[in-house]
C-alpha positions as CSV (number, residue, x, y, z in Angstrom):
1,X,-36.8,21.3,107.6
2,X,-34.1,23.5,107.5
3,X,-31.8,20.9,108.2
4,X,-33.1,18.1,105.7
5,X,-32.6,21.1,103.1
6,X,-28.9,20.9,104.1
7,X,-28.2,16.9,104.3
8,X,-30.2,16.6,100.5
9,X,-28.0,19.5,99.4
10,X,-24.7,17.8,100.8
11,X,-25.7,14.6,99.2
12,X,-26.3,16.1,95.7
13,X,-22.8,17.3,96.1
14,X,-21.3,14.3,96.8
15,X,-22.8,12.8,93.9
16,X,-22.1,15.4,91.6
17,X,-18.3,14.8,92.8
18,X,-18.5,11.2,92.6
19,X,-20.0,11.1,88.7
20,X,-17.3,13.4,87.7
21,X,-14.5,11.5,89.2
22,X,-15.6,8.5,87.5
23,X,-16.2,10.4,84.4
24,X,-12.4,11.8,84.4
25,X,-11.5,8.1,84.9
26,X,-13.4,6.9,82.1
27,X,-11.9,9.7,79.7
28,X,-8.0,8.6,81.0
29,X,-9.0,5.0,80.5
30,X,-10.1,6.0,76.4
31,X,-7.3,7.6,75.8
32,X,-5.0,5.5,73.7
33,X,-1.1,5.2,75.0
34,X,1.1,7.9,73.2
35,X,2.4,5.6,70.1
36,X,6.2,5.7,69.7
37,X,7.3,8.5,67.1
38,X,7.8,7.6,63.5
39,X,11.0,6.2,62.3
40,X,12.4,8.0,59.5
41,X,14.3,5.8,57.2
42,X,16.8,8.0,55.6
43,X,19.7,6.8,52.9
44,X,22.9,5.5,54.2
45,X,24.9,8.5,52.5
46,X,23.6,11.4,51.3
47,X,26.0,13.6,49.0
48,X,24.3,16.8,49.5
49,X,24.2,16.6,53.6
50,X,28.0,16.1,52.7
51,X,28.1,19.4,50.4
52,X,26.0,21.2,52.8
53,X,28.0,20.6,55.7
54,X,31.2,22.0,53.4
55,X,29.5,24.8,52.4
56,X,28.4,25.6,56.2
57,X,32.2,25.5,57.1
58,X,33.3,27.8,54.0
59,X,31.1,30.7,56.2
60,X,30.6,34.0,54.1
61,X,32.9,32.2,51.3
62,X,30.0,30.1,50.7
63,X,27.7,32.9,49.1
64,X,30.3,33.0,46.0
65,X,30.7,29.7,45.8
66,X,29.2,28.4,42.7
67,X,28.8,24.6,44.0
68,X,27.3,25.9,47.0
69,X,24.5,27.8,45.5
70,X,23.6,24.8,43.7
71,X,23.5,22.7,46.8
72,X,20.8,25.7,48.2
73,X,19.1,25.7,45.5
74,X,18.3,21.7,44.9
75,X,17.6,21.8,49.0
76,X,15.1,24.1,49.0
77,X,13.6,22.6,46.1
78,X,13.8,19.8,48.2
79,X,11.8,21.3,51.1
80,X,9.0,22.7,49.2
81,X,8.3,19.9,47.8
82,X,9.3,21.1,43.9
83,X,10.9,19.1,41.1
84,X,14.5,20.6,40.8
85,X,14.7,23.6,37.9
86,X,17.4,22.4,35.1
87,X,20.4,24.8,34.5
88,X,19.6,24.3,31.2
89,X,16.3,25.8,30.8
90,X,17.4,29.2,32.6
91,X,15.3,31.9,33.9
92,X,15.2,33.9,31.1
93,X,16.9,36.8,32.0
């Protein structure tokens, strides 16, 4: 009996090993390919790339530079998503 024990054992293992092979299989066959990434259509020209690459090159210079803090200041309201602030209105101060 001993030995039946052993053979039903192996062959429970073998099994298990077999359904998770073909479940890995199954998982790699549902997976859908990676899709190319995204094209991002961007303008032909854009002034301020031009303005921030000057104001890159001007270094420490920069941080005086009056066109160069408007160029900062209309990227970053850029980035965050924010409509740009008119010089008009101020800040109050």
């Amino acid at each position: 009996m001993h030995g039946t024990f052993l053979v039903r054992l192996g062959a429970i293992a073998f099994v298990a090993v077999i359904l998770t092979l073909a479940a890995i299989e199954l998982a790699r066959r549902d997976e859908a390919p990676a899709s190319p990434p995204a094209h991002v259509a961007r303008p032909a020209s854009d002034p301020l790339r031009g303005e921030q690459r000057r104001c890159q090159q001007l270094g420490q210079k920069a941080a005086g530079d009056a066109v160069c803090l408007r160029v900062w200041a209309e990227t970053r309201d850029s980035f965050l998503g924010r409509a740009p602030v008119s010089p008009a209105a101020g800040d109050g101060r």
